[in-house]
N, C-alpha and C positions, 0 to 999 in steps of 0.2 A: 683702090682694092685693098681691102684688110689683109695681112699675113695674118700665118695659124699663130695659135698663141699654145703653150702648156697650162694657162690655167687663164679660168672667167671670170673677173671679177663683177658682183655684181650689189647691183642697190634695189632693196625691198620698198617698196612705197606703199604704205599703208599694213600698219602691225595688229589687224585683226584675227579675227580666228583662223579664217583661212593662209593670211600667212605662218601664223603661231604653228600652227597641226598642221601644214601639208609642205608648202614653198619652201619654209625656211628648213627643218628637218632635213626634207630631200637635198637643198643647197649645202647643205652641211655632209650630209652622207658622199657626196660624188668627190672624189678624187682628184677633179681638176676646175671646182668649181669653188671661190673663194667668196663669202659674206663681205664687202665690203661695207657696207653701209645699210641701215635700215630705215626710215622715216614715217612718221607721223607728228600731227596734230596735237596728239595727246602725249607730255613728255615721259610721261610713266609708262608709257606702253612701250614705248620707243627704247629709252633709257636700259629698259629691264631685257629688252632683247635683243639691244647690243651689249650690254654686260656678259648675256647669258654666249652669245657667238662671238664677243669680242673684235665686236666691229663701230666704228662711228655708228654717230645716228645723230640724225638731221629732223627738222620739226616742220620746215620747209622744202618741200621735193627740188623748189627749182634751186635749190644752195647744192642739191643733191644731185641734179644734172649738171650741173655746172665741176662737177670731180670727177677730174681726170683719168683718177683712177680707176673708174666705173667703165667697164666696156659692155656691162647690159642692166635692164632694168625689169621687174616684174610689178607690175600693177595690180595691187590688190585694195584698191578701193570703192566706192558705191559706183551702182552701173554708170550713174549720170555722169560723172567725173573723169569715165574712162578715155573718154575723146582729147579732152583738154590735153591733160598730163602726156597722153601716146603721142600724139603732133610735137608737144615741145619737146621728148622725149628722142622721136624722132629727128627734128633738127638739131637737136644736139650732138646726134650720133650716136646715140644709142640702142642697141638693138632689143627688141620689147616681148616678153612675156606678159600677155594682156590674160585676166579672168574673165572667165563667160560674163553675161554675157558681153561680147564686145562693143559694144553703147549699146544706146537707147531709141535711134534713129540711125536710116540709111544714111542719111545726109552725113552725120560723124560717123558713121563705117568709112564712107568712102572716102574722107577725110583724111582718117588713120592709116589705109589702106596706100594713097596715095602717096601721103608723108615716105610713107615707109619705102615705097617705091622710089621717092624724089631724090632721096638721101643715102640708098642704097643698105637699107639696113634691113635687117630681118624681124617679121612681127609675126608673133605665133599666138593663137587663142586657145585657151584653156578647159578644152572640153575632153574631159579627159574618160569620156567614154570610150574614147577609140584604143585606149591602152589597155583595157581589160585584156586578161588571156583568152577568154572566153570569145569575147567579141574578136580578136583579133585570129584565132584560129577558125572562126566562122568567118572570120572573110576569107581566108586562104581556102575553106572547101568552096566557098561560092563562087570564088573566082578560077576555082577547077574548074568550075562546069559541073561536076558529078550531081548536081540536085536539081540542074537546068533552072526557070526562069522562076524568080521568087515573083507570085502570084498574088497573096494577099497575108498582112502580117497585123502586129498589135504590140505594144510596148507600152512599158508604163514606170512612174516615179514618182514614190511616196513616200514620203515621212511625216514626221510630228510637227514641222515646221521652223523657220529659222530664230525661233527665239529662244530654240535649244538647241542653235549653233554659233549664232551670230554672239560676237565679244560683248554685244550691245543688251541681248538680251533682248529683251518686251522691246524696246529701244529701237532696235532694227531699225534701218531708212527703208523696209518694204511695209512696217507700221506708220510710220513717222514723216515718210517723203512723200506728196502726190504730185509729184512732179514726173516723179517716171513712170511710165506708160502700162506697165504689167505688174504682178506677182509673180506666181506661178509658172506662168507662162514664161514669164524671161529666167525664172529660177531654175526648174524642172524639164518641162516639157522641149525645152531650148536642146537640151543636153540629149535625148532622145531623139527629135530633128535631126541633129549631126551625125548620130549614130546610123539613123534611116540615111540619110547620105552617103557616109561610108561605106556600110556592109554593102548596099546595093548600087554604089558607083552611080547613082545619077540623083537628079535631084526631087524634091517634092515640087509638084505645078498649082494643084489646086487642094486649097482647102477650104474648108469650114467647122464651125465650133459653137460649143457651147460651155459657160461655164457661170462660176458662182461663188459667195463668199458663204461659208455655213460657219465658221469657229473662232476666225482669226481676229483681232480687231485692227481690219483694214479696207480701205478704200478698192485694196485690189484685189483679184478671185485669188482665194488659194483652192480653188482644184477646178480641174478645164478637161475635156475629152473635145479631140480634135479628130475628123475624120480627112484624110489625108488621100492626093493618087499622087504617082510618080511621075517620070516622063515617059517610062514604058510600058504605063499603064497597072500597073500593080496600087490595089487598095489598103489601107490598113489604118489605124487608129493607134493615136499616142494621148496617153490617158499623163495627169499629172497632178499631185495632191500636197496637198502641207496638213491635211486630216486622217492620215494614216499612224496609226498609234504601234504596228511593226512597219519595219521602212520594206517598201517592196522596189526590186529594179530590173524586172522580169521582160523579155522581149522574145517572141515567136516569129518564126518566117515561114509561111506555108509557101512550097516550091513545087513544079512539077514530079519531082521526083520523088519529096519526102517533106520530113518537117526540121527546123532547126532549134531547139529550144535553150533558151541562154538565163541563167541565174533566176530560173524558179524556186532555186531553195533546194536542199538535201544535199545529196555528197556529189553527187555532178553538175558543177556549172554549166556544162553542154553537153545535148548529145543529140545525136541526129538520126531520127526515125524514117528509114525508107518505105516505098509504096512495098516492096516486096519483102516488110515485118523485121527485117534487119533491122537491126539499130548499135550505134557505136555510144559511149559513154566514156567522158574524159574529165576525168579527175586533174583537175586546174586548180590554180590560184582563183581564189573567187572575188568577185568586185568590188565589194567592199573592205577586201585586206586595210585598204589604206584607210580607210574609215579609223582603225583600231591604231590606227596613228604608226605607223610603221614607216621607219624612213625609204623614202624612195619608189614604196609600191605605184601610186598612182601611176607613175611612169612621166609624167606631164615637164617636169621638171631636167628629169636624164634626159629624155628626147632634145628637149631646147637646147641643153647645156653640149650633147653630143651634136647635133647641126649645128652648132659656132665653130665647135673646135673642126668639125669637119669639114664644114661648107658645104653640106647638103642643104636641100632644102626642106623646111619644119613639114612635118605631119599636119599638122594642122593650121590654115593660113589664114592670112586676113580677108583672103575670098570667101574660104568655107565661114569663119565669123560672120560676116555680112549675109550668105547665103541663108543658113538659119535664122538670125532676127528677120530675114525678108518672112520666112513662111511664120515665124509671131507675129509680127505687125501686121501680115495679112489673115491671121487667125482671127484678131482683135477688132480688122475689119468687117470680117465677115459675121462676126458675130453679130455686130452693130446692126450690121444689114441685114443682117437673117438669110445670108446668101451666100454661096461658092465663089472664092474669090481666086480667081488665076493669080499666082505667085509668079512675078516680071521680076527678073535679076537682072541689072545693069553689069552683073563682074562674070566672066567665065568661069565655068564648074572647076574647080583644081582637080588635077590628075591623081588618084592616086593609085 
C-alpha cells in the first residue's frame, strides 16, 4: 500500500506539443506536483524542456522508469506506443497518466488496464472533456433529474487538423504512420464518445458510420459522422472533422423536459432551455480556455495529481479508455460493413 506523499514527482514521456502546451504547464502550476524528469527521442526536444522546468531528461523512457525518484508518469506519445511503455510503466510501479487515445486495440487496453490492476497502481486517460465547466455542471443538472431522460443528442469536434498542432507538423504519425487504425476517429470523435458516456452515465451499444478523407494527406478519414444509441435507448450523432477552418466543440442533449446546450459559442457555454420556455444561462469558463495555453485549465492534470495525493479514485479510468476505443473500432467496423454494429465491452462501465 503506498503512503500519502506532499509532493509527486513525476516523469513526462514524450516532449511533444501536447506535453510542451498542456501536461507540462499544468505539472508545473500545482503546488505539490514536482517535473522530475522529462523524456524523449529527440535530444533537443528533451534537453530544452528540462532546462526550461529544471528537471533531468532522459532519451530513453525505460532509464526513466527505472528512477526512483519518479512516483508517476504521463505518456504523451503516438497512439501506437501507448500500450508498450504503460505495461512497463506499470510494472515498474509507476502510476500512469496515459493520452487519448488509450491504444490502438482492445487487446492493449486491456493489457494496460490489467497491468495497472496487477501492480496496484493507478492509470487515468486523458480525455479531458469531462473537465469542462460546462460539461461538468450539465452533469450535476442531469443527474438531478430536473430535465428527466435525455432522449436524443448530437456533438461534434472540429478543427484545422493536427498539422497545426502536432510538434511534427505535416510530419504527424496520423500523415505518416499506417499502422494505426484511425484518424479522426481516434483523434476527435474519441473525445466526444467519453463525453456521451459521462453526462449520460451509461454507455453507447450500437453504432454505425460513415466517413471520408477530403483535405488531409492521409491514409486515414479526417472527418466521420457516427450515428450512435445508448443502453437506454437514447439516439444521437457525434460528428468529427480535421476540415473545419474555426474549431467547433458544440454538444446538445434533448431531454424530456428541456434542451441542454454546451459551447455553441457566444458568452454562455451552457444553458438550458425548458419545455415550459424558461431557460437559465451560465456564464462559465469555456472549453477551450486551455487551448490558449493557460496553466492548469484543462483540469486533466490537477485531477491526477490530486487522486495520488489523495487516494481517490481518477475521473477517468482505464475502463472508460477501453470503453470509447470499443465504440471506434466498432464505428470502423461498421463502416466497413455498411452495418450497425453492437458495441460488446469485455470491462464494466465505471461509476461515476
Amino acid at each position: 500500500m503506498k503512503t500519502l506523499k506532499d509532493m509527486i514527482n513525476v516523469g513526462v514521456i514524450g516532449c511533444g506539443s501536447i506535453a510542451k502546451f498542456r501536461h507540462l504547464p499544468e505539472l508545473d502550476a500545482h503546488p505539490q506536483a514536482n517535473i522530475e524528469a522529462v523524456c524523449d527521442a529527440n535530444e533537443d526536444r528533451a534537453a530544452k524542456l528540462a532546462r526550461l522546468y529544471k528537471s533531468k531528461y532522459y532519451l530513453d523512457y525505460q532509464e526513466l522508469l527505472e528512477d526512483s525518484n519518479i512516483d508517476a508518469v504521463i505518456i504523451c506519445l503516438p497512439h501506437h506506443l501507448h500500450a508498450k511503455v504503460a505495461v512497463e510503466a506499470a510494472n515498474a510501479g509507476k502510476d500512469i497518466l496515459c493520452e487519448k487515445p488509450i491504444a490502438t486495440t482492445l487487446e492493449e487496453a486491456e493489457q494496460m488496464v490489467e497491468a495497472a490492476k496487477s501492480n496496484n497502481i493507478k492509470l487515468m486517460v486523458g480525455h479531458n472533456q469531462r473537465f469542462a465547466p460546462s460539461h461538468q455542471q450539465a452533469k450535476q443538472i442531469l443527474d438531478s433529474g430536473k430535465l428527466g431522460k435525455v432522449t436524443s443528442f448530437k456533438t461534434t469536434f472540429g478543427h484545422s487538423g493536427p498539422e497545426n498542432w502536432s510538434i511534427e507538423g505535416k510530419d504527424s504519425f496520423y500523415f505518416t504512420n499506417d499502422t494505426i487504425p484511425f484518424g479522426v476517429m481516434g483523434d476527435l470523435a474519441i473525445h466526444k464518445i467519453d463525453l456521451v458516456h459521462y453526462l449520460l452515465g451509461e454507455l453507447i451499444t450500437h453504432v454505425t458510420a460513415m466517413s471520408g478523407t477530403f483535405q488531409k494527406p492521409t491514409n486515414h478519414e479526417d472527418s466521420s459522422i457516427l450515428l450512435v444509441r445508448t443502453h437506454s435507448g437514447a439516439i444521437g450523432t457525434v460528428t468529427a472533422s480535421w476540415t473545419y477552418s474555426m474549431q467547433e466543440n458544440a454538444t446538445v442533449l434533448y431531454c424530456e423536459n428541456g434542451v441542454i446546450r454546451m459551447e455553441e459559442g457566444g458568452e454562455y457555454p451552457l444553458m438550458i432551455q425548458y419545455n415550459n420556455k424558461n431557460a437559465v444561462y451560465y456564464k462559465l469558463g469555456d472549453l477551450m480556455t486551455y487551448e490558449r495555453k493557460e496553466p492548469e485549465k484543462s483540469g486533466v492534470v490537477f485531477s491526477f495529481i490530486n487522486s495520488l495525493l489523495d487516494h481517490q479514485k481518477m475521473l477517468i479510468t482505464g475502463e472508460d479508455g477501453y470503453n470509447a476505443l470499443c465504440v471506434v473500432l466498432s464505428a470502423i467496423e461498421a463502416e466497413k460493413t455498411q452495418s450497425i454494429v453492437q458495441v460488446t465491452t469485455r470491462m464494466k462501465q465505471a461509476v461515476h
